[in-house]
PDB file of N, CA, C, O and CB in Angstrom:
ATOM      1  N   UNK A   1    -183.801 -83.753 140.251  1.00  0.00           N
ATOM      2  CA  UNK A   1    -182.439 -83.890 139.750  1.00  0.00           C
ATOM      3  C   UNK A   1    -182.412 -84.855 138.559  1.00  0.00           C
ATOM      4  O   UNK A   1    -181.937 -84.433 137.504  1.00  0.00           O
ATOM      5  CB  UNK A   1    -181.493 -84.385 140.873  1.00  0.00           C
ATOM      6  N   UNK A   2    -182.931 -86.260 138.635  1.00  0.00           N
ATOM      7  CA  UNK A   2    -183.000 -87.343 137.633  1.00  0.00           C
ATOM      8  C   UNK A   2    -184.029 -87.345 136.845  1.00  0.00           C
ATOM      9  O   UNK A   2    -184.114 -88.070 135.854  1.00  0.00           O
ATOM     10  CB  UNK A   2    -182.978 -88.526 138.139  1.00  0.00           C
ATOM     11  N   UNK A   3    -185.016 -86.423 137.269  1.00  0.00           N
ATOM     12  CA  UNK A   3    -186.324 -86.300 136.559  1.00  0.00           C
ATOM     13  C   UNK A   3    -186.106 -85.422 135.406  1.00  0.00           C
ATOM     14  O   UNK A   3    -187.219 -85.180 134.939  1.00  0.00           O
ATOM     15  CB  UNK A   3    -187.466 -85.735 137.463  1.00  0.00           C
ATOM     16  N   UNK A   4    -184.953 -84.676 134.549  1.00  0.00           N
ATOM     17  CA  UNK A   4    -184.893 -84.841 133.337  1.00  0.00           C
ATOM     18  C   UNK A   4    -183.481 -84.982 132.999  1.00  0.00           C
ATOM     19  O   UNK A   4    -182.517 -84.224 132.888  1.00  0.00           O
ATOM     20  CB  UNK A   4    -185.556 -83.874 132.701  1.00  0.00           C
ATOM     21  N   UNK A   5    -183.765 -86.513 132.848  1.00  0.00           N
ATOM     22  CA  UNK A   5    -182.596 -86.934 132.460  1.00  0.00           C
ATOM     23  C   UNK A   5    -183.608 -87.459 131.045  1.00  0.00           C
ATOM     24  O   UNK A   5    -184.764 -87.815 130.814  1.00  0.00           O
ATOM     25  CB  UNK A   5    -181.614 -88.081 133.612  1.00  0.00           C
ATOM     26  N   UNK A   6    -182.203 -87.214 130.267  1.00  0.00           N
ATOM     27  CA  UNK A   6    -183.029 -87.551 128.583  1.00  0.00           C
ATOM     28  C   UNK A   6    -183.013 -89.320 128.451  1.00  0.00           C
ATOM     29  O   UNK A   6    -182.885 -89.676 127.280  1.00  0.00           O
ATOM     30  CB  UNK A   6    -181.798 -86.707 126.842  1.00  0.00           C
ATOM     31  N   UNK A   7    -183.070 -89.924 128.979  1.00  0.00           N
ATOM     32  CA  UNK A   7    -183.688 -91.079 129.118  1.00  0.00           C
ATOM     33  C   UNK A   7    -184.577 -91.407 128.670  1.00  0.00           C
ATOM     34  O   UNK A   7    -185.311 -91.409 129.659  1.00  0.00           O
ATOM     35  CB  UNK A   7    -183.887 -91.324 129.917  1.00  0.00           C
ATOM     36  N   UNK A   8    -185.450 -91.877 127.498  1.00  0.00           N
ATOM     37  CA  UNK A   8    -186.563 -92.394 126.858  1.00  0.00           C
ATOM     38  C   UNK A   8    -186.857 -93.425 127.949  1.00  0.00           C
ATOM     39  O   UNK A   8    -186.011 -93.949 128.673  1.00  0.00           O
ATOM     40  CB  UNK A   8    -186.323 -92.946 125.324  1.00  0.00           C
ATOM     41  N   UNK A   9    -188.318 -93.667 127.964  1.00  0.00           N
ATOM     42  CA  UNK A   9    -189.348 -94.874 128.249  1.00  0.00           C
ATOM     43  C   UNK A   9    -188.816 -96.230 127.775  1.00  0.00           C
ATOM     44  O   UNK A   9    -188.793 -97.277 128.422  1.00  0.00           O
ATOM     45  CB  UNK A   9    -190.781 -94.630 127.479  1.00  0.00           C
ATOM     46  N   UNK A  10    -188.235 -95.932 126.061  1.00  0.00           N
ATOM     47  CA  UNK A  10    -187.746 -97.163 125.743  1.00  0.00           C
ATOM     48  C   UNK A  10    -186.993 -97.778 126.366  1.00  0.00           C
ATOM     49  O   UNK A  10    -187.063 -98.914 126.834  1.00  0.00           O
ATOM     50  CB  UNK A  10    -187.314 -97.214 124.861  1.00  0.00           C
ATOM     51  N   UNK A  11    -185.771 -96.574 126.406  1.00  0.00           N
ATOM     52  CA  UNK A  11    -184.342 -97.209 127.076  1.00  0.00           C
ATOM     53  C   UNK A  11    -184.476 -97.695 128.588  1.00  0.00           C
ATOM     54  O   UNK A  11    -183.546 -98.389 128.997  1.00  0.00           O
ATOM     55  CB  UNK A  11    -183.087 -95.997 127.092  1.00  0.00           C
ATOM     56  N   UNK A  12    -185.575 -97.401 129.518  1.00  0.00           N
ATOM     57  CA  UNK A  12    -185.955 -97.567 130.162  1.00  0.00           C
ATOM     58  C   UNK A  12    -186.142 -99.258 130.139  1.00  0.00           C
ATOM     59  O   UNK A  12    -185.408-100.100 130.656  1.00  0.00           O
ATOM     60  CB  UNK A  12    -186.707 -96.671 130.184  1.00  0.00           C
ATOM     61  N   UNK A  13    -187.450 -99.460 129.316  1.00  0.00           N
ATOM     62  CA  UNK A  13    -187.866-100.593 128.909  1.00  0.00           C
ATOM     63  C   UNK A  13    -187.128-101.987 129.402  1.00  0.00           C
ATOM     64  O   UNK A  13    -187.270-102.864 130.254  1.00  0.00           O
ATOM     65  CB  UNK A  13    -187.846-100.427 127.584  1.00  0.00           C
ATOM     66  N   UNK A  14    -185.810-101.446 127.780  1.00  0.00           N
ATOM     67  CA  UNK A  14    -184.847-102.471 127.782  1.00  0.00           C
ATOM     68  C   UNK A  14    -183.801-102.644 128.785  1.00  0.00           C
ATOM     69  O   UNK A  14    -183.128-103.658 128.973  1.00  0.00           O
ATOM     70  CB  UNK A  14    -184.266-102.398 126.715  1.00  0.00           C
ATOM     71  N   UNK A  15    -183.743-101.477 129.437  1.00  0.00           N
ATOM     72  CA  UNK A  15    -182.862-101.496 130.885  1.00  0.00           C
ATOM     73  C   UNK A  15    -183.565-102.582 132.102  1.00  0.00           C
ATOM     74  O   UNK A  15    -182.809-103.153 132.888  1.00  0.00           O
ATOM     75  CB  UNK A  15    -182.885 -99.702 131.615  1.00  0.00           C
ATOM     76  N   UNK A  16    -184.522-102.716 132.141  1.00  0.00           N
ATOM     77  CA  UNK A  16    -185.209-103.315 133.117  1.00  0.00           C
ATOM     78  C   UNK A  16    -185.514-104.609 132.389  1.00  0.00           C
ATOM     79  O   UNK A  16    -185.538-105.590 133.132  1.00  0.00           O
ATOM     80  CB  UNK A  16    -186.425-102.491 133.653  1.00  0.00           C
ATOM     81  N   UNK A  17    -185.733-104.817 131.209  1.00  0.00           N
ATOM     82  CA  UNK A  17    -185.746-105.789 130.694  1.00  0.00           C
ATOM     83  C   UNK A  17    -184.037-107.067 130.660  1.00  0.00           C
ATOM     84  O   UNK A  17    -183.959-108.295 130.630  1.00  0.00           O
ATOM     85  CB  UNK A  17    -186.312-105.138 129.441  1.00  0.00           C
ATOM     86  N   UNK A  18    -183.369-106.382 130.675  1.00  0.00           N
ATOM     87  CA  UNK A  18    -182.145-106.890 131.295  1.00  0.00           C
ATOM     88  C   UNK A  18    -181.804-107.592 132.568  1.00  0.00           C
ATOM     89  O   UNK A  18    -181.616-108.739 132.973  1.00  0.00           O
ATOM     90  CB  UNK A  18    -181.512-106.013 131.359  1.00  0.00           C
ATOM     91  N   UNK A  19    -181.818-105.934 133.161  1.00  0.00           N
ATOM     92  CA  UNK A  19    -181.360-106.256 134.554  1.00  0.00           C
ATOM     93  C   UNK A  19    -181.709-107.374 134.838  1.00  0.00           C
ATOM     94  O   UNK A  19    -180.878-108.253 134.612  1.00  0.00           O
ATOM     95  CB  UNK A  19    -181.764-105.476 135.554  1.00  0.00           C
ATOM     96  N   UNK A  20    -183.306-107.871 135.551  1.00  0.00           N
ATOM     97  CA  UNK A  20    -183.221-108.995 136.070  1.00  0.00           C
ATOM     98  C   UNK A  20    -182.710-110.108 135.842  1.00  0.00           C
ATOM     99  O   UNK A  20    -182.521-110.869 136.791  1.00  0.00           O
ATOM    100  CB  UNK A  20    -183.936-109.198 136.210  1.00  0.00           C
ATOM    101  N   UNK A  21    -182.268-110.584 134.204  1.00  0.00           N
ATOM    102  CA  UNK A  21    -181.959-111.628 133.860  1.00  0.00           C
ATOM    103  C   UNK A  21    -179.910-111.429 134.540  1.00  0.00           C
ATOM    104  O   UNK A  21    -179.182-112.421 134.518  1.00  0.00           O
ATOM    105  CB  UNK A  21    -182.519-111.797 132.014  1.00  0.00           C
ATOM    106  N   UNK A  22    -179.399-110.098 135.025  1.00  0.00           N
ATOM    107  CA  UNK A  22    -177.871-110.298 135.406  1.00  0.00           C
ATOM    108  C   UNK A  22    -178.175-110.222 136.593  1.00  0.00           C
ATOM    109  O   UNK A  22    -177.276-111.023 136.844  1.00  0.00           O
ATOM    110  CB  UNK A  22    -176.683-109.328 134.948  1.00  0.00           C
ATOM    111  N   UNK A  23    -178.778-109.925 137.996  1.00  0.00           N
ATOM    112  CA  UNK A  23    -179.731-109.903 138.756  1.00  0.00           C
ATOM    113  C   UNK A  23    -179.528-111.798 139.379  1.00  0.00           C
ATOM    114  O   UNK A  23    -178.860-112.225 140.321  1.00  0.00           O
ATOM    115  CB  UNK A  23    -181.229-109.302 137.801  1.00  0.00           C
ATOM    116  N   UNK A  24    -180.401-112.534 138.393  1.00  0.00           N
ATOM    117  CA  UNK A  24    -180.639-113.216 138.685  1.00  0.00           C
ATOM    118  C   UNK A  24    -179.458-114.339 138.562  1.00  0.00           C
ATOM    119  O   UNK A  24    -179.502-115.368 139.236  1.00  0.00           O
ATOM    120  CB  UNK A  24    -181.653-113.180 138.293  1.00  0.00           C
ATOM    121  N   UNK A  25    -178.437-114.069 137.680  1.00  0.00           N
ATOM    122  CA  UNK A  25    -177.108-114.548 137.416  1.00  0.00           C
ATOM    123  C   UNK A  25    -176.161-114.662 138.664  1.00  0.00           C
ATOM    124  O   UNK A  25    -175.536-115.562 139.224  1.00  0.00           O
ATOM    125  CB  UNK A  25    -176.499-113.645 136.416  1.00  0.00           C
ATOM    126  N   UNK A  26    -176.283-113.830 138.765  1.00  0.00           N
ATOM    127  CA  UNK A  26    -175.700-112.798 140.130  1.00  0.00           C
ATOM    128  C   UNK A  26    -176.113-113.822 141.241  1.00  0.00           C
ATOM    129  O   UNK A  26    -175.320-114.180 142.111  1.00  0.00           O
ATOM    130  CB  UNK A  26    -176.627-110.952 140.405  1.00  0.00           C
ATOM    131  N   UNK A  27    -177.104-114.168 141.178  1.00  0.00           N
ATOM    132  CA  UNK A  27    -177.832-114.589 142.809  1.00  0.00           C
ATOM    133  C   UNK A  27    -177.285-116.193 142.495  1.00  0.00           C
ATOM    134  O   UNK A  27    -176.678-116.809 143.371  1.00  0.00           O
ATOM    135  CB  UNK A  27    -180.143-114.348 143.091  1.00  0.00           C
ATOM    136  N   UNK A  28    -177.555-116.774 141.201  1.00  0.00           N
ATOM    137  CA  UNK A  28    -177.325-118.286 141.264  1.00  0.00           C
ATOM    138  C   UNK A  28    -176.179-118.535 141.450  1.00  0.00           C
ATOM    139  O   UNK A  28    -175.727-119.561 141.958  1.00  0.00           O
ATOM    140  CB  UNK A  28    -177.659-119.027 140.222  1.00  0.00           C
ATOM    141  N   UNK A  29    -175.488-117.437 140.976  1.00  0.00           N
ATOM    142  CA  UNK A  29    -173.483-117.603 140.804  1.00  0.00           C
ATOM    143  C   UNK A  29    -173.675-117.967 142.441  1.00  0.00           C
ATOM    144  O   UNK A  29    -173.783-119.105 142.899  1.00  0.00           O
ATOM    145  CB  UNK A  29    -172.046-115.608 140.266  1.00  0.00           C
ATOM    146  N   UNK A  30    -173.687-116.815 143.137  1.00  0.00           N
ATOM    147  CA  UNK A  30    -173.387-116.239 144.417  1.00  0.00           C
ATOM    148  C   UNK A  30    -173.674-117.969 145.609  1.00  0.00           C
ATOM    149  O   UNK A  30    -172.989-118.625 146.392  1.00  0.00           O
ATOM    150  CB  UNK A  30    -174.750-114.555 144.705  1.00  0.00           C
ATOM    151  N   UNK A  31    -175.034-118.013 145.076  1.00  0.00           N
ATOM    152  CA  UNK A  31    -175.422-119.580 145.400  1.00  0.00           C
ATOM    153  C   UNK A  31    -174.819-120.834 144.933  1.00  0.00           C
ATOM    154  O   UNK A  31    -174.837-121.876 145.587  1.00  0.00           O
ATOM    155  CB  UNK A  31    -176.634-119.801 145.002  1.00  0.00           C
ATOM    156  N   UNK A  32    -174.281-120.693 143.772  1.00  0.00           N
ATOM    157  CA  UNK A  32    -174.104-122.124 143.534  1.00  0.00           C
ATOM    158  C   UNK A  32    -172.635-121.796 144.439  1.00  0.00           C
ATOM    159  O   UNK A  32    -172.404-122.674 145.271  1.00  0.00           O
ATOM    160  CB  UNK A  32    -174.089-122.816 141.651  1.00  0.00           C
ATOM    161  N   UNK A  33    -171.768-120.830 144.400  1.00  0.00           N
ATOM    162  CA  UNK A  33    -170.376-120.510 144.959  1.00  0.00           C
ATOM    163  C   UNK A  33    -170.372-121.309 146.501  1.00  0.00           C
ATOM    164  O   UNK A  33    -169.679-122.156 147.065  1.00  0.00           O
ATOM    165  CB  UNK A  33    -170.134-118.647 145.091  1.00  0.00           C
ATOM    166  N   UNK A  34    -171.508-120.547 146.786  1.00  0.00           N
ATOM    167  CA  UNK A  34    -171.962-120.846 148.577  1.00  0.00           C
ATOM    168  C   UNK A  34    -172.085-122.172 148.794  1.00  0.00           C
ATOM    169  O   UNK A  34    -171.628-122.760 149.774  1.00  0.00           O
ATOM    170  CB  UNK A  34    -173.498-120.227 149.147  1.00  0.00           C
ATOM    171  N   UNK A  35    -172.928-122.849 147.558  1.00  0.00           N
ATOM    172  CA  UNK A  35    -173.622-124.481 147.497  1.00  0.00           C
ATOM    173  C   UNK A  35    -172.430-125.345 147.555  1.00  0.00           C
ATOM    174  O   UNK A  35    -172.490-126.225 148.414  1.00  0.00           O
ATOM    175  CB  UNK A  35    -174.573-124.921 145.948  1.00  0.00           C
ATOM    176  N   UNK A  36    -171.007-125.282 146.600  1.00  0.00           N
ATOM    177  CA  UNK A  36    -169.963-125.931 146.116  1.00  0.00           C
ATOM    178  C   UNK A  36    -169.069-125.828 147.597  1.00  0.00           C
ATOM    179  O   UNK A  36    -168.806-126.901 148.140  1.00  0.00           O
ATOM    180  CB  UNK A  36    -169.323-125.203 144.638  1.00  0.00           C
ATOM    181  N   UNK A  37    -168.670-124.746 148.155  1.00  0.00           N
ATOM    182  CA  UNK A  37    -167.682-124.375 149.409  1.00  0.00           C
ATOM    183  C   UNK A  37    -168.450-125.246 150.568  1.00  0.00           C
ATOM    184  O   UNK A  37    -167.836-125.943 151.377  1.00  0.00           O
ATOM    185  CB  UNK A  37    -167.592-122.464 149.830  1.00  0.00           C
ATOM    186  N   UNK A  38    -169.802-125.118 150.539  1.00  0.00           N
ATOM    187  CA  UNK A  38    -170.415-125.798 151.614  1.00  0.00           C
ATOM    188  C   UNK A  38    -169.996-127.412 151.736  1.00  0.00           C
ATOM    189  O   UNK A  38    -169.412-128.008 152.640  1.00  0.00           O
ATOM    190  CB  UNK A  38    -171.952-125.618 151.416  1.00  0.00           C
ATOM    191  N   UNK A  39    -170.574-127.912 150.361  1.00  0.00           N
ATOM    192  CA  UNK A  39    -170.416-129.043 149.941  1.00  0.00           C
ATOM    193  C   UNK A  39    -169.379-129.387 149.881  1.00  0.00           C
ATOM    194  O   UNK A  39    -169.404-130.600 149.679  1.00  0.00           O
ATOM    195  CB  UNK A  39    -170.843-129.252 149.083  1.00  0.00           C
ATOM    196  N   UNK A  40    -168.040-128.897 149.959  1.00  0.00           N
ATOM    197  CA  UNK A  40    -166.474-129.809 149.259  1.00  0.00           C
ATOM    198  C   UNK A  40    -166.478-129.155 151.110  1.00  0.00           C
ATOM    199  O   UNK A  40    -166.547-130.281 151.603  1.00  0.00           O
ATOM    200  CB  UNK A  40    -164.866-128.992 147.266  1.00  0.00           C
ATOM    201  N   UNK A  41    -166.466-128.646 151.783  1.00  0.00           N
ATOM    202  CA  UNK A  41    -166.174-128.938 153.271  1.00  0.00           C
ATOM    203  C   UNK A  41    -167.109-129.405 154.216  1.00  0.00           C
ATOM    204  O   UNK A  41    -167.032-129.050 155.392  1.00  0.00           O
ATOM    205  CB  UNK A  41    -165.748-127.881 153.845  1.00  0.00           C
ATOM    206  N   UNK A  42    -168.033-130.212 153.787  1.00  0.00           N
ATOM    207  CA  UNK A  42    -169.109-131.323 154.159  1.00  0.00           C
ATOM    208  C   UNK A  42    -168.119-132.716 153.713  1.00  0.00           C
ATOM    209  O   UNK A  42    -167.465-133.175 154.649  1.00  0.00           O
ATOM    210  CB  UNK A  42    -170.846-131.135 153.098  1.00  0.00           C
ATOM    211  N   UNK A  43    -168.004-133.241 152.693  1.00  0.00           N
ATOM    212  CA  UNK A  43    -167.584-134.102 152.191  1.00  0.00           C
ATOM    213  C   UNK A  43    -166.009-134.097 152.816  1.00  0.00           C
ATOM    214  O   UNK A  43    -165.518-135.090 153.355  1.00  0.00           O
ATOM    215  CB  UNK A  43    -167.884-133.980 150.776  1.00  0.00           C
ATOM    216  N   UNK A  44    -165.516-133.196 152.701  1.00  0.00           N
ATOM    217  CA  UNK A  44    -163.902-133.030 153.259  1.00  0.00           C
ATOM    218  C   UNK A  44    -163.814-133.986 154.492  1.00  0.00           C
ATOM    219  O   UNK A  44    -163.241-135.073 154.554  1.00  0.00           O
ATOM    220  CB  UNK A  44    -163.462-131.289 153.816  1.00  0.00           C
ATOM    221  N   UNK A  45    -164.896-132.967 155.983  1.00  0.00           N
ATOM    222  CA  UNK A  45    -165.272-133.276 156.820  1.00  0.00           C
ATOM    223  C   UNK A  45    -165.395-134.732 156.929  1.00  0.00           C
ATOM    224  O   UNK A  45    -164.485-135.362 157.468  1.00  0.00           O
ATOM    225  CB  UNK A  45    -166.108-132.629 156.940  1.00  0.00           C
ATOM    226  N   UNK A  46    -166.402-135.310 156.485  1.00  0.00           N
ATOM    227  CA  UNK A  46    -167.218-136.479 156.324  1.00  0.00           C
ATOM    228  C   UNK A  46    -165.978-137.558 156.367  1.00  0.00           C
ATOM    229  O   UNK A  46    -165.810-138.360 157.286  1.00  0.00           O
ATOM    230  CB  UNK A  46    -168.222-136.463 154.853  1.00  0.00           C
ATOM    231  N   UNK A  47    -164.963-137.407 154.958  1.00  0.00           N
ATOM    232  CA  UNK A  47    -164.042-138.465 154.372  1.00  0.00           C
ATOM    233  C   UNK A  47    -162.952-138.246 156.277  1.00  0.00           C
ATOM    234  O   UNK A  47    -162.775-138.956 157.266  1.00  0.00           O
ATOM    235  CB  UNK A  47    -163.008-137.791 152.220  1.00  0.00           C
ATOM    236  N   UNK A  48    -162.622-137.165 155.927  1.00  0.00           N
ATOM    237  CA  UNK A  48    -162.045-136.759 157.256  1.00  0.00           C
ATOM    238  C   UNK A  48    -162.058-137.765 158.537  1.00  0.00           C
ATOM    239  O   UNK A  48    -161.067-138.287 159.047  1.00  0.00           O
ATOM    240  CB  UNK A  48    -162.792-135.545 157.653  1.00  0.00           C
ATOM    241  N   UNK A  49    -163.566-137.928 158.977  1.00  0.00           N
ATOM    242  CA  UNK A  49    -163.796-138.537 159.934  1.00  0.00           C
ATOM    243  C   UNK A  49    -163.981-140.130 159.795  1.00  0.00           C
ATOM    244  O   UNK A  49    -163.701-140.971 160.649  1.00  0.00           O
ATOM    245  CB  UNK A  49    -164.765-137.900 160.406  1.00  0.00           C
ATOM    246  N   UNK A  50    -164.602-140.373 158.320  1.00  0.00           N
ATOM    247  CA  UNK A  50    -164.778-141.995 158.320  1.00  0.00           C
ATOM    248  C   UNK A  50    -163.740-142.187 157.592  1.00  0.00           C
ATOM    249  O   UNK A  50    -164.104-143.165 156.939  1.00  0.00           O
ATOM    250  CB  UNK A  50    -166.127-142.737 157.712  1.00  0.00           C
ATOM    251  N   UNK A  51    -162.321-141.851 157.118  1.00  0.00           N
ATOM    252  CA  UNK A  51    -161.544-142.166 156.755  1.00  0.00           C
ATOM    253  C   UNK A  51    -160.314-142.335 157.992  1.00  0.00           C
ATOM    254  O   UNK A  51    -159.402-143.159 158.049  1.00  0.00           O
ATOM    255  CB  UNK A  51    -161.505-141.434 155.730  1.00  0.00           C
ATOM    256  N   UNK A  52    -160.607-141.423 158.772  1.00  0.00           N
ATOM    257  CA  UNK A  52    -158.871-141.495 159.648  1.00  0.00           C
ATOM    258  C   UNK A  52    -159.356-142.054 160.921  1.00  0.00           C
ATOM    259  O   UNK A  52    -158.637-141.887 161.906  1.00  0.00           O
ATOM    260  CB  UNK A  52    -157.853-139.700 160.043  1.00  0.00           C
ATOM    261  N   UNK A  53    -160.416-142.663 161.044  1.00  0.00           N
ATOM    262  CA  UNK A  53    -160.992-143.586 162.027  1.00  0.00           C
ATOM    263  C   UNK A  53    -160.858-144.612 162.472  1.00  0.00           C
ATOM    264  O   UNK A  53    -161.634-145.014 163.339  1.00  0.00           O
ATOM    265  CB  UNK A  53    -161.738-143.781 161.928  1.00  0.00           C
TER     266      UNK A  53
END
């Protein structure tokens, strides 16, 4: 079915030559998102408890 798709090798190339770099965007976003939510309800927590103590 995809095996003739007029797709050059090149375009190929630069397609894969991409991707990983949005790929990898993708993953740090996704992480730092996860890292920040973790962290501001660690600290929340934290002030939470040694503050209303």
């Amino acid at each position: 079915m995809f095996l003739k798709s007029p797709v050059s090798r090149k375009d190929w190339k630069e397609f894969l030559k991409k991707t990983p770099v949005v790929i990898l965007l993708l993953i740090v976003i996704m992480l730092g998102i996860r890292f920040i939510i973790t962290a501001y309800f660690m600290i929340s927590e934290a002030l939470r408890a040694g503050g209303g103590g």
